[in-house]
Each structure stands twice: as C-alpha cells, then as structure tokens.
VOPAGU-2260 file (C-alpha; in pm, 1 decimal, decimal comma):
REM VOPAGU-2260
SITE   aa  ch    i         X         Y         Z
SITE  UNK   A    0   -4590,4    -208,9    7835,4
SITE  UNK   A    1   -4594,3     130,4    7994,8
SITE  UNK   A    2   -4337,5     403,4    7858,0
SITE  UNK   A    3   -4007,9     373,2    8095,0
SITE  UNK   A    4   -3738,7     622,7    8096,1
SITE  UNK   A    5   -3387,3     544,5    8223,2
SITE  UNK   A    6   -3349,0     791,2    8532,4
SITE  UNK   A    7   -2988,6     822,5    8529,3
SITE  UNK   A    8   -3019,0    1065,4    8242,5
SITE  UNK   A    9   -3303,3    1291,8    8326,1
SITE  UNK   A   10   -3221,1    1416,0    8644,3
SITE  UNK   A   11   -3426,9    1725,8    8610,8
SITE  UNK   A   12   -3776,7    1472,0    8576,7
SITE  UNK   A   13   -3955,1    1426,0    8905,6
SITE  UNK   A   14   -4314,9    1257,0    8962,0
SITE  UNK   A   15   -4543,6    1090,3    9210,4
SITE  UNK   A   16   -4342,4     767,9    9349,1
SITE  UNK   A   17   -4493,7     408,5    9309,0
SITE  UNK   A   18   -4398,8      64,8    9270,3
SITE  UNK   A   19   -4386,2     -89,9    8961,3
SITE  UNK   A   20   -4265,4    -467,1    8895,6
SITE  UNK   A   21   -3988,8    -596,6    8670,4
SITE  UNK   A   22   -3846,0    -923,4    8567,0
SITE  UNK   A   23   -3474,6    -967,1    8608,3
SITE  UNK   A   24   -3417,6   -1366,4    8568,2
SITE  UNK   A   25   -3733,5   -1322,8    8840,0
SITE  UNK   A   26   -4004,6   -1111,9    8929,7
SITE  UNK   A   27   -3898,4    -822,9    9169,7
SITE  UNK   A   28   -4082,1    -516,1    9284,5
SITE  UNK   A   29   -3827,2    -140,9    9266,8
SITE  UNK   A   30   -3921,7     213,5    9296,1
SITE  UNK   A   31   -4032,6     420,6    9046,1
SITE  UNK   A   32   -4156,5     765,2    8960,7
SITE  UNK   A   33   -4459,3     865,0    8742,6
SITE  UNK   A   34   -4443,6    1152,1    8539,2
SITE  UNK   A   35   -4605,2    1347,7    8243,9
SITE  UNK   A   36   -4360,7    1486,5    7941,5
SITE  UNK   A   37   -4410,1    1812,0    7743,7
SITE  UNK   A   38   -4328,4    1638,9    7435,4
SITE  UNK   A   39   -4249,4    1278,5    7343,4
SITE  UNK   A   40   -4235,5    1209,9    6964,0
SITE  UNK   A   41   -4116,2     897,4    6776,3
SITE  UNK   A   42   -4049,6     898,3    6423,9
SITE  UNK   A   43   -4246,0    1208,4    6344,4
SITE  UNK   A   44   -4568,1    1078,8    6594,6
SITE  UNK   A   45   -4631,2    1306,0    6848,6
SITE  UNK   A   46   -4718,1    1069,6    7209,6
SITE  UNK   A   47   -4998,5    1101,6    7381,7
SITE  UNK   A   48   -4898,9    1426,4    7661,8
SITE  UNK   A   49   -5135,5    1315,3    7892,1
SITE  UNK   A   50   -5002,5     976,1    7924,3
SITE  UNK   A   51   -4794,0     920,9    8225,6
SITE  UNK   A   52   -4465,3     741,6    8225,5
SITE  UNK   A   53   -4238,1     598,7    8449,2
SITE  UNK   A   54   -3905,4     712,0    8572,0
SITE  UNK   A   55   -3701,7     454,2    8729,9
SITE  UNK   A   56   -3345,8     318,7    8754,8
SITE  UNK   A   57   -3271,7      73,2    8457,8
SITE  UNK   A   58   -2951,2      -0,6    8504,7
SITE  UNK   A   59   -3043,6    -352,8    8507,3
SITE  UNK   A   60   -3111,5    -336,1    8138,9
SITE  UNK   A   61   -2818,7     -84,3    8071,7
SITE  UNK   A   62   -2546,4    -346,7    8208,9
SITE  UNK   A   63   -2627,0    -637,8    7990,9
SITE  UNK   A   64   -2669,2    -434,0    7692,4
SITE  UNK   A   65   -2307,0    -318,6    7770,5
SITE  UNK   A   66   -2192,0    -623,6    7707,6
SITE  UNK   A   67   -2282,0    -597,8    7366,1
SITE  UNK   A   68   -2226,8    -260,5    7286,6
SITE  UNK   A   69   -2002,1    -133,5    7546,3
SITE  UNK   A   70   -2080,3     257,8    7460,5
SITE  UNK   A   71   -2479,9     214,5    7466,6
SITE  UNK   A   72   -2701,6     475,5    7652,5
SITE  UNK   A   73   -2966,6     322,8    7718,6
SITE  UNK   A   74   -3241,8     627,7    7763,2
SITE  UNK   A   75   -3555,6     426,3    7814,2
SITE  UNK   A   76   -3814,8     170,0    7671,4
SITE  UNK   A   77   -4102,6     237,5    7458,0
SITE  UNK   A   78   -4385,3      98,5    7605,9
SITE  UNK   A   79   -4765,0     -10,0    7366,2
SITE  UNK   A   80   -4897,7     327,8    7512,4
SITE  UNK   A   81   -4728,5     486,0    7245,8
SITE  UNK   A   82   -4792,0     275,8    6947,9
SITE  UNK   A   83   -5162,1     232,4    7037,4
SITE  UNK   A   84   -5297,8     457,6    6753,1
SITE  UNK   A   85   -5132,6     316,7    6503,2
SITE  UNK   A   86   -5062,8     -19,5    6351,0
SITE  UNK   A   87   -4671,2    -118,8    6372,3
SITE  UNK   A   88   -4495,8    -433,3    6133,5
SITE  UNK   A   89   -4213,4    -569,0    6338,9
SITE  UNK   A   90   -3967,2    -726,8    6160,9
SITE  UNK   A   91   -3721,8    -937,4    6402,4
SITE  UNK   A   92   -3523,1   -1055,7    6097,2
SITE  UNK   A   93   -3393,1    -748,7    6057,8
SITE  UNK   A   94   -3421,4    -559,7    6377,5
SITE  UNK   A   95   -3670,8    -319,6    6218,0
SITE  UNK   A   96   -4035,4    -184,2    6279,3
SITE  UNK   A   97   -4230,0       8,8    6065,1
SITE  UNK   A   98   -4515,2     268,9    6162,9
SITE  UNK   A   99   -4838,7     262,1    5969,1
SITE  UNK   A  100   -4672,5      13,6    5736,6
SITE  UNK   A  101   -4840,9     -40,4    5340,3
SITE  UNK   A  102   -4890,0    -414,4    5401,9
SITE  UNK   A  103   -5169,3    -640,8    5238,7
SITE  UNK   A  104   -5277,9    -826,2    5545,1
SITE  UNK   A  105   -5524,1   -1112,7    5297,5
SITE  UNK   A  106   -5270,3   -1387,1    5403,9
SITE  UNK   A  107   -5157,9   -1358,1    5756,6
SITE  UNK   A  108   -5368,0   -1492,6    6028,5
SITE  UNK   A  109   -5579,0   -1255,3    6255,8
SITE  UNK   A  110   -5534,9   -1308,3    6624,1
SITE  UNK   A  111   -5817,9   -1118,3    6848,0
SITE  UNK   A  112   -5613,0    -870,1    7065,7
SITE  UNK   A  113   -5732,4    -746,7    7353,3
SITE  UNK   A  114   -5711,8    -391,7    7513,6
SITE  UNK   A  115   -5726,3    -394,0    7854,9
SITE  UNK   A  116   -5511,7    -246,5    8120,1
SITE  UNK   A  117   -5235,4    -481,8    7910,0
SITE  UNK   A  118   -5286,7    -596,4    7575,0
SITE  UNK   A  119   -5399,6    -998,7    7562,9
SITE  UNK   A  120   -5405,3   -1266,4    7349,2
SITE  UNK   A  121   -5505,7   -1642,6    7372,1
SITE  UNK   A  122   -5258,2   -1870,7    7332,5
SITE  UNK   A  123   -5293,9   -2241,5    7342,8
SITE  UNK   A  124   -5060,9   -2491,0    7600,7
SITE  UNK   A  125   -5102,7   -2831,3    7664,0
SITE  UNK   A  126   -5443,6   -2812,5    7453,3
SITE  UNK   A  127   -5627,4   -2529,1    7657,4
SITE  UNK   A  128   -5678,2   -2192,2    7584,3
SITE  UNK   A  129   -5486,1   -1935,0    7846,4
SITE  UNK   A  130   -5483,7   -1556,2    7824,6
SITE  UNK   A  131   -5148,8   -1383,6    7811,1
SITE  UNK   A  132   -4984,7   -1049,5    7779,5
SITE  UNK   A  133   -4848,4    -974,4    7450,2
SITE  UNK   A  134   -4505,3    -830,9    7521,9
SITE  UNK   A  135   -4297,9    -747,3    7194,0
SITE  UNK   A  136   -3984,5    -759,5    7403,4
SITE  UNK   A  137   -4009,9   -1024,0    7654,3
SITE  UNK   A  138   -3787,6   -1313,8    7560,8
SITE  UNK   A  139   -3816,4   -1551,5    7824,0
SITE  UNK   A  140   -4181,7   -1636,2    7842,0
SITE  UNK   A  141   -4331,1   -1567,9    8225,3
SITE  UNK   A  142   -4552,7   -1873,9    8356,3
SITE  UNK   A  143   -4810,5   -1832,7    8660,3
SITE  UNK   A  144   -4685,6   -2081,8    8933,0
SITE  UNK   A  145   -4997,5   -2206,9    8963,2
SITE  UNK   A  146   -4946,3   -2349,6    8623,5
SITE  UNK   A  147   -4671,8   -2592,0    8693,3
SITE  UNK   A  148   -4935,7   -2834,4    8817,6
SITE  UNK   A  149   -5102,8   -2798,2    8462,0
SITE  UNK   A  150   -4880,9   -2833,4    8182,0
SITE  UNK   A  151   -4560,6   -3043,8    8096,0
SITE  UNK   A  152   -4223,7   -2864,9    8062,0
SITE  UNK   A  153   -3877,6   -2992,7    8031,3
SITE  UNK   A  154   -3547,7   -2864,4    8204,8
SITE  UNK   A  155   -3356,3   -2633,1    8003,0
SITE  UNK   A  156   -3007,0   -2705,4    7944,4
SITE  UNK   A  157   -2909,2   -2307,2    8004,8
SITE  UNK   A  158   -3003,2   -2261,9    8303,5
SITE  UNK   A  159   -3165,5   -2433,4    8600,2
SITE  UNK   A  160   -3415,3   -2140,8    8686,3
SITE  UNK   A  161   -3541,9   -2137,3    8305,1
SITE  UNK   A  162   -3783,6   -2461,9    8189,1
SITE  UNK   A  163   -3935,2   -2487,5    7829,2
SITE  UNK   A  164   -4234,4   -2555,0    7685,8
SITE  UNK   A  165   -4248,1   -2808,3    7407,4
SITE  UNK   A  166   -4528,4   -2618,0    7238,4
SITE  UNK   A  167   -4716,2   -2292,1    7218,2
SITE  UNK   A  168   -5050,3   -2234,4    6949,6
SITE  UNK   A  169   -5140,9   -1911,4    6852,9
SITE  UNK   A  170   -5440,6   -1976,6    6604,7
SITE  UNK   A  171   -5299,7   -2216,6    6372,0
SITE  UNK   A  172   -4918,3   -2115,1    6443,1
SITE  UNK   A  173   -4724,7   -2328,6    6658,5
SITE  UNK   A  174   -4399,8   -2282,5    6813,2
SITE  UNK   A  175   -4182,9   -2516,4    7002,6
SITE  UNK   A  176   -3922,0   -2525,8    7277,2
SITE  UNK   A  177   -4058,3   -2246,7    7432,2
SITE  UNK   A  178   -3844,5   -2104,5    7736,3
SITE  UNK   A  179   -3968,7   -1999,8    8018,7
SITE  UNK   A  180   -3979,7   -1922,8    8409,4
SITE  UNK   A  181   -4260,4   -2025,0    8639,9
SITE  UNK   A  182   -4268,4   -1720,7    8877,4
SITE  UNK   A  183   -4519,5   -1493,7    9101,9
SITE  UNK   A  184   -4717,3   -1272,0    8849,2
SITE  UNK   A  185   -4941,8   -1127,2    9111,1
SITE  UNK   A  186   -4819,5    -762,4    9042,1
SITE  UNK   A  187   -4956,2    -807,9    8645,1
SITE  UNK   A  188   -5251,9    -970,7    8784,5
SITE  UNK   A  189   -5365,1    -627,2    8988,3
SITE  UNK   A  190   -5401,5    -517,9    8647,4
SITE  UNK   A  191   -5496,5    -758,4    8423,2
SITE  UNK   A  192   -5613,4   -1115,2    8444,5
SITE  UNK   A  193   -5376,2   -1298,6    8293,0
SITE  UNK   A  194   -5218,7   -1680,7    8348,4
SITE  UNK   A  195   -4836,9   -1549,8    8170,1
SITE  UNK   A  196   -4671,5   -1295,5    7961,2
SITE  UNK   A  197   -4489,1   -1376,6    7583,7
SITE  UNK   A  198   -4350,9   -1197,9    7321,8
SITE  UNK   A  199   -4066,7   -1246,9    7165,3
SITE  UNK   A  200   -4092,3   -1662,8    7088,0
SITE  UNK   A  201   -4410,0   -1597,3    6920,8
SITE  UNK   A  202   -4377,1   -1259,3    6681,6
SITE  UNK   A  203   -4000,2   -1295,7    6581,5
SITE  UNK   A  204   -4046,0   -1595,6    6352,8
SITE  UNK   A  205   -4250,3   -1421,2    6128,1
SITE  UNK   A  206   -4392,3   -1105,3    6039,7
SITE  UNK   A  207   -4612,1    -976,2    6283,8
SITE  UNK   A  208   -4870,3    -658,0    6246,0
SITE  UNK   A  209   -5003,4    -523,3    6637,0
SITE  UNK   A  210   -5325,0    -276,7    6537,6
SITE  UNK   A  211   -5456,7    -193,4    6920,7
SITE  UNK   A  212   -5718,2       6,6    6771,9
SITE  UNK   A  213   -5863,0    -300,4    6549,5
SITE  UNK   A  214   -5775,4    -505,0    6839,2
SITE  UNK   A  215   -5619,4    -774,5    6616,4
SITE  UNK   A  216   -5277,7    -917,1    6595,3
SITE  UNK   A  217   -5160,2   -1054,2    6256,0
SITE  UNK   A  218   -4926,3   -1318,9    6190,1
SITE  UNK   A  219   -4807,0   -1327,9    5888,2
C-alpha cells in the first residue's frame, strides 16, 4: 500500500533502513530503505513530497513479469498513498484506471472504507463479518492462520500451498472460489488490525470507484 521503488534503478536514492514485509507465494520479511523524493507526479498529480517511500530490491516482482514481457523494467509500485486525494475508477477489463473519473455513482453499491494505517473494508466469510485490507493488486487473497479453524475452504487444484474459499460478500456482492493462502500476517497486524488482505477477486469483476477521502468504496 505504501509507494515502493525498484532499487536496482535508482542507485543514487539512499534512506533510513527498515524492514518491511512482502508476500512471495508466503509471507517473508527483506530489507528496505525509506526515503523522501523531490518530485513524484503521476498523470499530471503532483505526490505528496513529504510522504516517505520505500526503496527495496524487487526483483521478485521483476522476474515473473519477465516472463511475460521479457524487456519490462519494472521501476516500482504505486502504493494508496498516492491516490488518497483523489477518487480512482479501475477498470480490470481493460487494464485501465482513471483519475478523478466523471462517473454517476446512483447505482453501484457503497462499501464503508476505512483509513487507517491500511485502508479496510468488511467483508463477509462463512456468514461473519471480518475486516480486511483492500489491496487493488493482491491476487491471491492472504488468510490469518488463526482462521483455518473458522471457515471452510477447499484444496486448490494449482497448487498445494494455495486453498479457496467458496464464497466472499462484500455488501450484497458475492464472489466465489476465492483463492487463497493461510499464512502469518503479524507484520500487517503491527499496523493495522486486520484478520486478511484482498484485492484483486473482489474489484476486477466489476467496476470499482476507491474515494479514501469519502472513505467509501463503490462497486459498481
């Protein structure tokens, strides 16, 4: 959620070194650097200069990317600290996002979105009400361990780390066949409280609006 830049290509950026966590098939803990940029803008918006980000190593990302698009540099990851002045439409269909879109929002459903240290929303499994962090990229869905002993998954047939979850509610949207990881989430919960993290299963199939400073999530 936090602004990450790939350190391979700004050699000349040095900050105060911490440890940040990241989820590579599981949860891992890797150095990182925090730093403050002169100037960050993105599609004509200026960031925030007083917001630190992080420089680490993403190679991690870089390399499966690669196998996609063998030429990619991959420079960084915008994180929600950037967006969190304006409303962005993502549009998964079409691998597009829009900044302060002209959208009617009458017919999509509002979702109450948090702003904490991590943006949350509450999402229904196995008929109770858990608070997760909304991640726009995260496409395997990350599961507290202690919630294996409280809801009913199924094996995946991809792999035998990943489990899925027959269904998710958001409001009045549900989605099915949910994949996911049980894993250690101890380094988001020094930050947030928080029983998971999901993104990606939930926003893609539809039109989704994130406005941080309503606080609301719509779903259209």
């Amino acid at each position: 959620m936090q602004t990450v830049l790939n350190n391979n290509y700004f050699p000349e950026l040095t900050g105060e070194k911490r440890d940040v966590a990241v989820f590579d098939s599981e949860m891992s803990v890797t150095g990182a650097a925090e730093t403050y940029l002169q100037e960050l803008v993105i599609d004509g918006i200026p960031a925030d200069n007083s917001q630190p980000v992080l420089l680490m190593d993403m190679s991690y990302v870089e390399t499966e990317l690669r196998t996609l698009q063998p030429d990619v540099c991959f420079l960084g990851s915008i994180g929600t600290d950037i967006f969190k002045n304006v409303p962005i439409l993502l549009d998964y269909e079409h691998s597009t996002f829009t900044i302060e879109p002209n959208i009617n929002t009458d017919g999509a459903e509002s979702i109450p979105l948090s702003n904490e240290a991590l943006p949350i929303i509450i999402i229904e499994l196995g008929g109770e009400p858990h608070r997760f962090v909304l991640d726009t990229g995260a496409n395997t869905c990350m599961l507290s361990s202690e919630l294996s002993e409280k809801i009913t998954v199924s094996p995946s047939p991809d792999s035998s780390n990943i489990v899925l979850i027959p269904e998710v509610k958001v409001g009045t949207h549900r989605y099915t066949d949910i994949s996911a990881v049980f894993t250690d989430i101890s380094h988001i919960r020094c930050r947030v409280d928080a029983d998971g993290v999901i993104g990606y299963h939930i926003l893609s199939p539809q039109l989704s609006l994130l406005d941080f400073q309503r606080s609301v999530l719509y779903l259209f």
